[in-house]
C-alpha positions as semicolon CSV with decimal commas, in nm:
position;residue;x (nm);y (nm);z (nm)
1;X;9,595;13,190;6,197
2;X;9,756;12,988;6,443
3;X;9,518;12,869;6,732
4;X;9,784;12,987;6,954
5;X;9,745;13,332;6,783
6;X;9,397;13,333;6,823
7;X;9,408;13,259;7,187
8;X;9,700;13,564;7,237
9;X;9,417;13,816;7,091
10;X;9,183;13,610;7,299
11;X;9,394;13,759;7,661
12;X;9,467;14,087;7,506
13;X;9,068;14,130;7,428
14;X;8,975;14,019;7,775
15;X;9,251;14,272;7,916
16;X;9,125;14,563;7,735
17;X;8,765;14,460;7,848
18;X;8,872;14,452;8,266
19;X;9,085;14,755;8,196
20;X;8,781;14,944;8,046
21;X;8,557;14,849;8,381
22;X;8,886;14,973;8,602
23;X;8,762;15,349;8,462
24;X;8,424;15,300;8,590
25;X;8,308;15,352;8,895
26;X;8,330;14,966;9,103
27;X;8,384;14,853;9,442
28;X;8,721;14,745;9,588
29;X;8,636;14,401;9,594
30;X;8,590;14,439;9,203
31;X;8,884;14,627;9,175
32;X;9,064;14,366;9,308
33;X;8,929;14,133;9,114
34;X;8,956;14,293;8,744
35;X;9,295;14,396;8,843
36;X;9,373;13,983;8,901
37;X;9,221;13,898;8,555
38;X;9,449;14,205;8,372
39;X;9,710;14,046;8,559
40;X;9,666;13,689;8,476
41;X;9,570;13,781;8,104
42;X;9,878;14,016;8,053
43;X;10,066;13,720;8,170
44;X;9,931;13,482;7,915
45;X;9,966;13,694;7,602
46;X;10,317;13,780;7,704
47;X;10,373;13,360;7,783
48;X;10,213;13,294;7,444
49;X;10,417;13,557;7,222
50;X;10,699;13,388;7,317
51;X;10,680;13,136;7,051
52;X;10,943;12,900;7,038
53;X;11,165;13,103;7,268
54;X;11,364;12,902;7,556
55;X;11,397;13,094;7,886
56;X;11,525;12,794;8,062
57;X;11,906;12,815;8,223
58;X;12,014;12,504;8,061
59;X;11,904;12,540;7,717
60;X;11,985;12,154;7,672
61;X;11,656;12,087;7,829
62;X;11,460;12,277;7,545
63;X;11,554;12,025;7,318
């Protein structure tokens, strides 16, 4: 496995962990907070599973 694979499951198994407390019972202020490390660890596993993938206008600079 790729290390970049490993740190994908890595984000999706610390988004299924803050999204599991969101059911409990916390305080806003937790809330908040779990719902800023879903966020952030959404963003990285969908960053990561790009792989190779160019979203940059100018594709030239890719190269």
């Amino acid at each position: 496995m790729l290390p970049s694979d490993k740190i994908d499951k890595a984000f999706k198994a610390i988004c299924e962990e803050a999204e599991k407390m969101l059911k409990k019972d916390v305080s806003g202020k937790m809330e908040k907070r779990l719902k800023t490390i879903v966020s952030i660890a959404k963003h990285q596993s969908d960053v990561r599973g790009l792989k190779g993938t160019c979203c940059h206008p100018s594709k030239e600079k890719c190269k």
